[in-house]
C-alpha positions as CSV (number, residue, x, y, z in Angstrom):
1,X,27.0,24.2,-40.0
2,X,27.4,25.0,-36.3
3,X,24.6,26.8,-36.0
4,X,22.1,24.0,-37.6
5,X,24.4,21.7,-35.6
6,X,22.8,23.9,-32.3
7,X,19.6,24.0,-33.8
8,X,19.4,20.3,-34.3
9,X,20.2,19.8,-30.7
10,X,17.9,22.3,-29.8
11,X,15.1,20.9,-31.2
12,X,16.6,17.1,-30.1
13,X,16.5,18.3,-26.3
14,X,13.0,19.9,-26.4
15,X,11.5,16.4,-28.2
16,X,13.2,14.4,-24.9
17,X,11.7,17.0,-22.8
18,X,8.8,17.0,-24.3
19,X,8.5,13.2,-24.2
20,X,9.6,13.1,-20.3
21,X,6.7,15.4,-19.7
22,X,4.6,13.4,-21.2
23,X,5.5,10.1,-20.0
24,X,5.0,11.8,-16.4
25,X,1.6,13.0,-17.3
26,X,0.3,9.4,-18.6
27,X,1.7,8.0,-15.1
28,X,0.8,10.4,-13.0
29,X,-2.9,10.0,-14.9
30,X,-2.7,6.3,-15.0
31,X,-2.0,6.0,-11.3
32,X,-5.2,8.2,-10.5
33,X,-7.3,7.0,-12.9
34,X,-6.3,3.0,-11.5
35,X,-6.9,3.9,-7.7
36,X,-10.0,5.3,-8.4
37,X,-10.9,2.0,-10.7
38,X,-9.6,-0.6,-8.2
39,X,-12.0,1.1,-5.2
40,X,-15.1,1.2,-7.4
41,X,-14.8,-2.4,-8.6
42,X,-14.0,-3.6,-5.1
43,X,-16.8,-2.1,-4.0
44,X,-18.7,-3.8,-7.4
45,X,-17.4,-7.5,-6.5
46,X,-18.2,-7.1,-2.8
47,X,-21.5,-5.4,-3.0
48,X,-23.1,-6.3,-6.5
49,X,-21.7,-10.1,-7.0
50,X,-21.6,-10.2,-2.8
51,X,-18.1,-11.5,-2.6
52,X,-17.6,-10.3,0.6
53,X,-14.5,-12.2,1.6
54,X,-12.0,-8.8,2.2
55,X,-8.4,-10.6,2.6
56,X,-8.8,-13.3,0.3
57,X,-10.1,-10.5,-2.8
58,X,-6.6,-8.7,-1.5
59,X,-4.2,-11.9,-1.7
60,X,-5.8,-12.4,-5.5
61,X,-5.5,-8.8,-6.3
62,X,-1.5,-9.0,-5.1
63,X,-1.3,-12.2,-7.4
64,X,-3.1,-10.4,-10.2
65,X,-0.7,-8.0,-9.8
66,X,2.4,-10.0,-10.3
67,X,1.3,-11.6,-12.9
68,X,1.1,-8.2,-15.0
69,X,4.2,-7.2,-13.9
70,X,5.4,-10.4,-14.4
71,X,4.0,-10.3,-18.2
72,X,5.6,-6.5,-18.4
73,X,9.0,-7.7,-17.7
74,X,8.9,-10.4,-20.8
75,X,7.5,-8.2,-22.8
76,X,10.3,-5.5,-21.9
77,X,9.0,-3.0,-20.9
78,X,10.1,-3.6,-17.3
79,X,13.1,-5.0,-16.2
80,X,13.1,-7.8,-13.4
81,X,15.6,-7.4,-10.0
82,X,16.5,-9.9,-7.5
83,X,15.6,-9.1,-4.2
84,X,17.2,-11.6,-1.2
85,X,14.3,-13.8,-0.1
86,X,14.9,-13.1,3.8
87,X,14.2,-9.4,2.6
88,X,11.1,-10.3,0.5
89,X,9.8,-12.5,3.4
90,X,10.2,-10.3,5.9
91,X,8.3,-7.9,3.8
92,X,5.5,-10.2,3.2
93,X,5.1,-11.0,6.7
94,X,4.4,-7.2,7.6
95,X,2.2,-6.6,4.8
96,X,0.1,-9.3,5.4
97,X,-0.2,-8.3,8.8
98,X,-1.0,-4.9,8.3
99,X,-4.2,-6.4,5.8
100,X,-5.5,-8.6,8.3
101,X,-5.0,-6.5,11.5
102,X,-7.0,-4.1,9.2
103,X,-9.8,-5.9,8.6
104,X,-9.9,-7.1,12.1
105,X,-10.1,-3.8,13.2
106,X,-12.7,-2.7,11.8
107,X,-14.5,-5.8,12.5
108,X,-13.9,-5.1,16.0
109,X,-14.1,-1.3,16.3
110,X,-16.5,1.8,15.0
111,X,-15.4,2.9,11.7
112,X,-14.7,6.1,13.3
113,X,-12.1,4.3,15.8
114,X,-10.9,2.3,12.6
115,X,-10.3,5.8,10.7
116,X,-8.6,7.3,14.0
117,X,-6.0,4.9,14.3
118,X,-5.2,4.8,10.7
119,X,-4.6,8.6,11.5
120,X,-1.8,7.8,13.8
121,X,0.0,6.2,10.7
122,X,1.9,9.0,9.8
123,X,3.3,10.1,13.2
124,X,4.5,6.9,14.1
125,X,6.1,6.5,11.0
126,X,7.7,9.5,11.6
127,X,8.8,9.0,15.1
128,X,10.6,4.8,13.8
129,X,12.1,7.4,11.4
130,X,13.9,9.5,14.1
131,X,14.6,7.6,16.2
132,X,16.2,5.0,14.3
133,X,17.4,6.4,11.4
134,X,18.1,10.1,12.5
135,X,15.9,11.8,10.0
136,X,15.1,15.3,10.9
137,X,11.6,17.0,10.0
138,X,11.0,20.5,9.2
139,X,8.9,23.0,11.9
140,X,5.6,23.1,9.4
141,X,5.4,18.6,9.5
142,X,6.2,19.1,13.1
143,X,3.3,21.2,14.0
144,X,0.8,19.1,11.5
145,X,1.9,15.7,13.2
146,X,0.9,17.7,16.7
147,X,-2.6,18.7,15.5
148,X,-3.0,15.4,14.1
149,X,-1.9,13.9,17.5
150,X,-4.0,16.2,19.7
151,X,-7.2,16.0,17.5
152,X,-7.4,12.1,17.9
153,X,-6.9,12.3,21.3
154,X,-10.3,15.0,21.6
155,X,-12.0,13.0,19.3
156,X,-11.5,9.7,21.6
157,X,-12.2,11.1,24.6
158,X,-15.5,12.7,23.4
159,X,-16.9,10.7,20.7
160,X,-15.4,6.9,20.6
161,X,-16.2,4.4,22.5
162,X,-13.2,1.7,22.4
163,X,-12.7,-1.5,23.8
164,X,-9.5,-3.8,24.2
165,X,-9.3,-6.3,21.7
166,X,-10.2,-3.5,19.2
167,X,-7.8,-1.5,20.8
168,X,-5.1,-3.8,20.5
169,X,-6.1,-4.8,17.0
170,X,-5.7,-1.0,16.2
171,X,-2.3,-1.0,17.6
172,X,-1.3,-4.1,15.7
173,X,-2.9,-2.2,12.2
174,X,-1.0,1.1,12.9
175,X,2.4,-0.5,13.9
176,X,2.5,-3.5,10.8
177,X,1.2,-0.6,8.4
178,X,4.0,2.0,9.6
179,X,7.3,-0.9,9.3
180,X,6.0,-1.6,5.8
181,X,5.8,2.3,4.9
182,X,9.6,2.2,6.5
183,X,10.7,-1.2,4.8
184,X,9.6,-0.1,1.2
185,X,11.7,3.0,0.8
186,X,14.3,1.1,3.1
187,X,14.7,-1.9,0.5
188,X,14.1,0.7,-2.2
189,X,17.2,2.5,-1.0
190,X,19.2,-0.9,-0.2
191,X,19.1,-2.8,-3.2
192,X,18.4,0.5,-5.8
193,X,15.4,-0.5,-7.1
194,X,11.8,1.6,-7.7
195,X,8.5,0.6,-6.1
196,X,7.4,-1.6,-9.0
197,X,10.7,-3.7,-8.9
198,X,10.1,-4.5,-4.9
199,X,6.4,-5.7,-5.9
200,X,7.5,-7.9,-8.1
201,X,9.4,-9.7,-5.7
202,X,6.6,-9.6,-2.9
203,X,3.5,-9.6,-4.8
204,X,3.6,-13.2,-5.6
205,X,4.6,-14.1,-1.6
206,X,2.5,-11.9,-0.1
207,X,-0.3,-13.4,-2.4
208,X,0.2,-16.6,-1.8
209,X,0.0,-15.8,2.1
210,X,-2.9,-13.9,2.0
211,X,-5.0,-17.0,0.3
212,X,-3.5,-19.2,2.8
213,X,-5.0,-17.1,5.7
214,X,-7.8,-15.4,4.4
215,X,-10.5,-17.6,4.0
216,X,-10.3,-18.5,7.6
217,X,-9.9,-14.8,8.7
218,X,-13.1,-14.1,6.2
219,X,-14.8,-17.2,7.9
220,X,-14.4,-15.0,11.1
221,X,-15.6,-11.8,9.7
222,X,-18.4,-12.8,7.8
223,X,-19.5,-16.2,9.0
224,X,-19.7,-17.8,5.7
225,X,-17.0,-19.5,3.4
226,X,-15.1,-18.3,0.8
227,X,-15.8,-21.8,-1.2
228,X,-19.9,-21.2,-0.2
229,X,-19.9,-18.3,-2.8
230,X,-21.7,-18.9,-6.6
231,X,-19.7,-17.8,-9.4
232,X,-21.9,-15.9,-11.6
């Protein structure tokens, strides 16, 4: 008896492990196969059905995207946290900065400035991080962050040509972009909840903002209005 009693948990232990693999696999896939998806029919909607309007496509994607995981939580399958509104708003703000200091950017720079400065992500991040929160990084990130910092700076010298309100736009982009990257794991940490639990909170805000701005900042970008396009 105690050896089928083994045996059963065994077999019990390998069918959880077997099912956690698997679970990790479908996400893991899922969240590949999605990215890839949500590029390709960007580029459909702005290129095919010319719906070039950048920020306002974003704040309906964030409000697409509460609204599944809004329909997820009824349904069960995820389950719904509070997160304070000053925390959520705050949030929100940055994002919705970082979206339209990115699109201004590029408006207002080379897309080979635009991709320069979103290389400087990462060591800013990492320096906020120090600085302010006393994380230590290993030798190896150390050196890549200084290869990454000294092969922008050849690169500007020798082959961009910048100017100042696309620098400062840049600057805006790279710092907005960076808090967020801090504030998600911070608020992730704070109130114990996983990615998808903190964009259920600020999807729907951060939505709702990005319509309210975007058709003017798309008026700017492409000279036409948002309200001017046919629906086909």
């Amino acid at each position: 008896v105690h050896l089928q009693l083994q045996a059963a948990m065994l077999v019990e232990k390998h069918d959880n492990l077997f099912a956690k693999y698997g679970m990790d696999v479908f996400a893991w896939s899922s969240n590949v196969t999605t990215s890839i998806l949500i590029i390709f029919l960007t580029k459909l909607v702005m290129a095919h059905y010319n719906f070039k309007f950048a920020t306002t496509l974003c704040g309906l994607h964030f409000l697409s995207c509460a609204a599944s995981i809004r329909v997820s939580s009824l349904l069960g399958i995820s389950e719904h946290v509070h997160v304070p509104f000053r925390d959520v708003l705050i949030f929100s703000v940055i994002g919705s900065i970082s979206i339209g200091s990115a699109n201004l950017s590029l408006m207002l720079n080379s897309v080979g400035f635009y991709q320069i400065a979103k290389l400087l992500l990462a060591p800013f991040v990492c320096s906020i991080e120090s600085m302010f929160f006393g994380k230590r990084f290993s030798l190896p990130v150390l050196m890549s962050i200084a290869m990454t910092l000294v092969g922008v700076g050849v690169v500007t010298v020798s082959n961009v040509q910048a100017n100042t309100p696309g620098t400062i736009m840049a600057v805006v982009f790279v710092v907005s972009s960076g808090l967020q990257q801090i504030l998600c794991g911070h608020f992730q940490t704070k109130h114990k909840i996983q990615a998808h639990q903190l964009l259920a909170n600020t999807s729907p805000v951060q939505g709702a903002m990005l319509l309210a701005v975007g058709p003017g900042l798309d008026w700017s970008l492409t000279g036409r209005w948002v309200g001017d396009w046919h629906v086909t």
